[in-house]
N, C-alpha and C positions, 0 to 999 in steps of 0.2 A: 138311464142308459147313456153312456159318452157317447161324443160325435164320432170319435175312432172306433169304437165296438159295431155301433150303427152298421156304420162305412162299413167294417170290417167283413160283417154279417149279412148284409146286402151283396156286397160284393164276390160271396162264397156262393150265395142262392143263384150265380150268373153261371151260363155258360158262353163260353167262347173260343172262337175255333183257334186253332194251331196258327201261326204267322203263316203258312202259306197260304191256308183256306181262307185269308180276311177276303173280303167281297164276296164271298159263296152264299148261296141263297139259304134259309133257314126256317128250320119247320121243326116243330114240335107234335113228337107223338108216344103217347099210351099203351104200353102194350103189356100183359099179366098187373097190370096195375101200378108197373114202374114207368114210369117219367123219361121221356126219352127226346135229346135236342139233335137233331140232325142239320150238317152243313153239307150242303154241294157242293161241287166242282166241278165243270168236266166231266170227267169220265171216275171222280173219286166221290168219297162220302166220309163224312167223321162224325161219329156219332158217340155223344156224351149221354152216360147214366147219370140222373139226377137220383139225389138224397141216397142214405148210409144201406144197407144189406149186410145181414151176416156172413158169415164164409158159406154155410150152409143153403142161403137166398141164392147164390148169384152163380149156380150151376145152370139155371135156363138163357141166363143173360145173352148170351152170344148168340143162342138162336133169337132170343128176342130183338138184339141190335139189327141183326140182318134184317129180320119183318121189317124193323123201326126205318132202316135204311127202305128197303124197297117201297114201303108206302110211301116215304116223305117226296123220293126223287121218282118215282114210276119207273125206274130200269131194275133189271134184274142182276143182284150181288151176285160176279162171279164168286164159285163155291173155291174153300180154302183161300182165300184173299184176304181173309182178316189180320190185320198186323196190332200191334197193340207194344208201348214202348216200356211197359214190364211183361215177361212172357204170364198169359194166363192174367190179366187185368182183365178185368171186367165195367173199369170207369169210362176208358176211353179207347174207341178204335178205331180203326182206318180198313176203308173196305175198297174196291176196284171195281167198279160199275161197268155192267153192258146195256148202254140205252138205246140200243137199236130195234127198230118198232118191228 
């Protein structure tokens, strides 16, 4: 294997949050058996789906990112908050946190 495929390859298995969210804390969690990287913020959350799903897998996703989101950060995903910058993406979303205990 080349040193650029390596790299290349490595570098895909990463998540990483949005330029805003750089410094946001991060947690990694499980949920129906997909792979799930959550970044905090504030009062936001972005949470990336790891490895591929067919069109027909990634109907539960969204309720699965909110769980993913609620576990990682302990606040509760305000409902309808989820943004996502293709509509109906299932890779990567943006959700709006209420952490007040």
């Amino acid at each position: 294997m080349s040193k650029g495929f390596a790299l290349l390859f490595f570098l895909s298995a990463c998540a990483s949050p949005a330029p805003d969210m750089f410094g946001a804390g991060r947690a990694e969690v499980t949920r129906g058996g997909i792979e799930f990287v959550v970044f905090h913020k504030g009062s936001e959350a972005e949470v990336v789906r790891m490895g591929y799903l067919t069109r027909a897998e990634r109907a539960p996703v969204p309720r699965m990112m909110v769980e993913a989101a609620e576990a990682a950060t302990g606040c509760r995903v305000i409902p309808n908050s989820m943004v996502t910058k293709i509509p109906g993406d299932t890779g990567v979303a943006r959700f709006s946190l209420d952490c007040r205990t």
